[in-house]
C-alpha positions as CSV (number, residue, x, y, z in Angstrom):
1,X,-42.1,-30.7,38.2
2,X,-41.6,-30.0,34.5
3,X,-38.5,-27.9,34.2
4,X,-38.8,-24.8,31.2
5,X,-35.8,-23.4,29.8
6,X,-35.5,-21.1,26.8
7,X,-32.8,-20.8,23.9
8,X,-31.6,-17.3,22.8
9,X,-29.7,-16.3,19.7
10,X,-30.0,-12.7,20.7
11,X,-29.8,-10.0,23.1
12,X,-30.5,-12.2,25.5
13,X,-27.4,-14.4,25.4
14,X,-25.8,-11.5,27.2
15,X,-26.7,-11.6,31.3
16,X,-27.2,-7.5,31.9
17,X,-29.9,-7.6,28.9
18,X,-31.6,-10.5,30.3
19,X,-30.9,-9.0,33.9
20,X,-32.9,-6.0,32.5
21,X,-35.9,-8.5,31.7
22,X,-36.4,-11.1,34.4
23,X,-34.2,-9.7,37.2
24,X,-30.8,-10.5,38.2
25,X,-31.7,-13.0,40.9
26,X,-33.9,-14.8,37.9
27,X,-31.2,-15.0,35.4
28,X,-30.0,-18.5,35.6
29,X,-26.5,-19.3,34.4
30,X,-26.7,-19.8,30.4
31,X,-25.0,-22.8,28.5
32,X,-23.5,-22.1,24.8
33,X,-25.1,-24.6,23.1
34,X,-25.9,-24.9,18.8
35,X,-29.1,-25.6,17.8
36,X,-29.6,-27.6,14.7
37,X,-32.4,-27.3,11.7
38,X,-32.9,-23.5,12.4
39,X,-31.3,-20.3,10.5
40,X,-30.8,-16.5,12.7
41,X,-31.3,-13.4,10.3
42,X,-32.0,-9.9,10.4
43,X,-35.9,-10.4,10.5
44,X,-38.0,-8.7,13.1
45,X,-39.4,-4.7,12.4
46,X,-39.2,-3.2,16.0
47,X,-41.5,-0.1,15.1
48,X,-41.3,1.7,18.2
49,X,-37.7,1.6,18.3
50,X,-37.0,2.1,14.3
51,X,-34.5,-0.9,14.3
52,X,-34.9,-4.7,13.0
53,X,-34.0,-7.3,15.5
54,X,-32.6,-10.5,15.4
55,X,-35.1,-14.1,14.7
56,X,-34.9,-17.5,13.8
57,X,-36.9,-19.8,11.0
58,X,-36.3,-23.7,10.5
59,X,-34.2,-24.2,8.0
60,X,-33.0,-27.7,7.5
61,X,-29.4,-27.5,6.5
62,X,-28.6,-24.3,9.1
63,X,-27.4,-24.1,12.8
64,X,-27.7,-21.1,15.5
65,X,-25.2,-21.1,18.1
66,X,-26.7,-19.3,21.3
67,X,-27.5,-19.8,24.6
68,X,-29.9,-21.9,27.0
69,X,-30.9,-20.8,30.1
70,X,-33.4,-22.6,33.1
71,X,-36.3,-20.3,33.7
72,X,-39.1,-20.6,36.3
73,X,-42.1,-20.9,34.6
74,X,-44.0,-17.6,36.4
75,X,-41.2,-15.8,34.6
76,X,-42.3,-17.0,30.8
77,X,-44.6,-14.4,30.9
78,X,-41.8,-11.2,31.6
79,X,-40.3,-12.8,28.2
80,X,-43.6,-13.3,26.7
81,X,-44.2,-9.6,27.1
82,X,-40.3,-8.4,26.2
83,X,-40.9,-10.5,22.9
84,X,-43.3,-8.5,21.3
85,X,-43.6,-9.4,17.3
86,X,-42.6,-12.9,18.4
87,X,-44.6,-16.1,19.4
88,X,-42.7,-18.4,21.3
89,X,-42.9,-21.8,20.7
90,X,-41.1,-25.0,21.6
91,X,-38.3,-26.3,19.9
92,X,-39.5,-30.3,19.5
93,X,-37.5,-33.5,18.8
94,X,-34.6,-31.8,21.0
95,X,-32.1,-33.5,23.5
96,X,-30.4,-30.3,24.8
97,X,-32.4,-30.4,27.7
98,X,-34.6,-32.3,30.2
99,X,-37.8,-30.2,29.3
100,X,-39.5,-27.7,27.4
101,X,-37.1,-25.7,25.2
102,X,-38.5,-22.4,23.8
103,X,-37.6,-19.7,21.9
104,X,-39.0,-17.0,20.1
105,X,-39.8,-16.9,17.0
106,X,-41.0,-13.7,14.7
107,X,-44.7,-13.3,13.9
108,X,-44.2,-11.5,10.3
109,X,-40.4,-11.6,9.1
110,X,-39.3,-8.9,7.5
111,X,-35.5,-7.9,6.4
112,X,-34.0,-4.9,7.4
113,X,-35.2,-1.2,5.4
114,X,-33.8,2.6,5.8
115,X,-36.7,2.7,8.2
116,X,-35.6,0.0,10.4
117,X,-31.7,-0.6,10.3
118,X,-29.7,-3.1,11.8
119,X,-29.3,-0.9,15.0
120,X,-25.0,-0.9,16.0
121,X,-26.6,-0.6,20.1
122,X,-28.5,-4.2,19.6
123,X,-25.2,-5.5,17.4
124,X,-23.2,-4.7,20.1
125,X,-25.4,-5.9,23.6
126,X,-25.4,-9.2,21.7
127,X,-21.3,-9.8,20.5
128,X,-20.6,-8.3,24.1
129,X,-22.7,-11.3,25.3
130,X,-21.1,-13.6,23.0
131,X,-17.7,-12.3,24.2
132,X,-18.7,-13.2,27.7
133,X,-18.5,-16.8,26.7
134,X,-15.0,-16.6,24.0
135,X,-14.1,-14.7,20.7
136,X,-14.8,-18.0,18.7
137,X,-18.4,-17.9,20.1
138,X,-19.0,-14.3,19.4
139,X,-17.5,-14.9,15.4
140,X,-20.0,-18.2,15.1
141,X,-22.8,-15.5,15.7
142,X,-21.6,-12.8,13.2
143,X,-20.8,-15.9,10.5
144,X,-24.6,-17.7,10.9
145,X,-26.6,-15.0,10.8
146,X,-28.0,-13.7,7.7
147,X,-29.0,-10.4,6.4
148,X,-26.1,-8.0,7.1
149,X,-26.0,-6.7,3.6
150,X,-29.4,-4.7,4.7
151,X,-29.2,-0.9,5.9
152,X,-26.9,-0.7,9.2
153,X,-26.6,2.1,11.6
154,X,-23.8,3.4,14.3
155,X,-26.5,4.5,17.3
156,X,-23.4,4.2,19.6
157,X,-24.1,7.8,20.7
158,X,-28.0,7.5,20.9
159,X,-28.8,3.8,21.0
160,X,-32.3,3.0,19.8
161,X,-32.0,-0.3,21.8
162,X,-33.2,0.3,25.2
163,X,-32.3,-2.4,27.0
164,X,-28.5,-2.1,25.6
165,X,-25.8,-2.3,28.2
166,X,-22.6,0.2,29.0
167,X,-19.6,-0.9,26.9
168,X,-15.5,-0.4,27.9
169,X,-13.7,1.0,24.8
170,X,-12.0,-2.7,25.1
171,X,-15.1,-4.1,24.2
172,X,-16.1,-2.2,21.9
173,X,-12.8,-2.2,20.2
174,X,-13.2,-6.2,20.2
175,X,-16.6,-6.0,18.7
176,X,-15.3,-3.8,15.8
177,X,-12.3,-6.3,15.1
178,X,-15.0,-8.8,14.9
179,X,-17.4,-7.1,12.6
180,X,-14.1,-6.3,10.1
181,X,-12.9,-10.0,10.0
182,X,-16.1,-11.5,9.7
183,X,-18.2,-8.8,7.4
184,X,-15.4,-6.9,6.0
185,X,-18.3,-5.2,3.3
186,X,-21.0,-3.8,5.9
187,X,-19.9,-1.0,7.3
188,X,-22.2,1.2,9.6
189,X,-24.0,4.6,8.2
């Protein structure tokens, strides 16, 4: 039986978001793992939530640190759906894993506009997902990923990320102490 698994670099590294998606009994315990040859940016237009998400290209010299994750295959289509302005694909030539690796990749990349801000709700679900694993992990993901300088908004209060997850003041305290060391510069609107 051919085993799937899938590699995200995004809200999905952290288990309530990917809870939200495939169920909790579904979500399989994820691996950190870095992923070679590909580059993670602000890329992805998510029109009906007036945000731009997270998405990988291939980009020789680059690396994505993130997370793997077994998945039954009946589930593919759940993510298939959740991914929308992505086409998954499989990652090739890889020795992570003793199947198919996937991940998502965006359709029509874009970089982030007044209109559709790095969202603070999405920043957040992620580094709190990252933080699950160690503070080193969550800083790898703020350091190799590209794009920040683009138009950023605090949604704390009304998050235009729906599938965002509750946050202690701890947490969110930790996140902010991330963001300053590692982007000093970007500051929320």
């Amino acid at each position: 039986m051919t085993k799937h698994y899938i590699f995200s670099y995004g809200s999905l590294i952290n288990k309530n978001s990917l809870a939200k998606t495939i169920g909790i009994k579904n979500a399989k315990e994820a691996k950190e793992i870095i992923v070679r040859g590909y580059e993670r940016g602000w890329r992805n237009h998510v029109h009906h939530e007036y945000r731009t998400g997270l998405g990988i290209i291939k980009k020789e010299d680059s690396k994505v640190n993130g997370v793997i994750f077994e998945i039954d295959e009946k589930y593919l289509k759940n993510l298939d759906k959740r991914e929308y302005g992505f086409k998954r694909k499989e990652i090739l030539n890889q020795t992570y894993v003793d199947g198919h690796l996937w991940s998502f990749f965006v359709a029509d990349p874009k970089t982030p506009t007044k209109e559709f801000p790095i969202a603070q709700s999405y920043v957040d679900t992620v580094i709190a997902g990252c933080l699950t694993h160690n503070k080193e992990f969550a800083k790898e993901f703020v350091k190799s990923t590209v794009n920040w300088k683009f138009p950023y908004v605090n949604d704390r209060k009304n998050p235009r990320f729906p599938r965002g997850v509750k946050l202690t003041k701890e947490t969110i305290d930790q996140i902010d102490l991330i963001l300053d060391e590692c982007i000093p510069q970007q500051k929320p609107l």
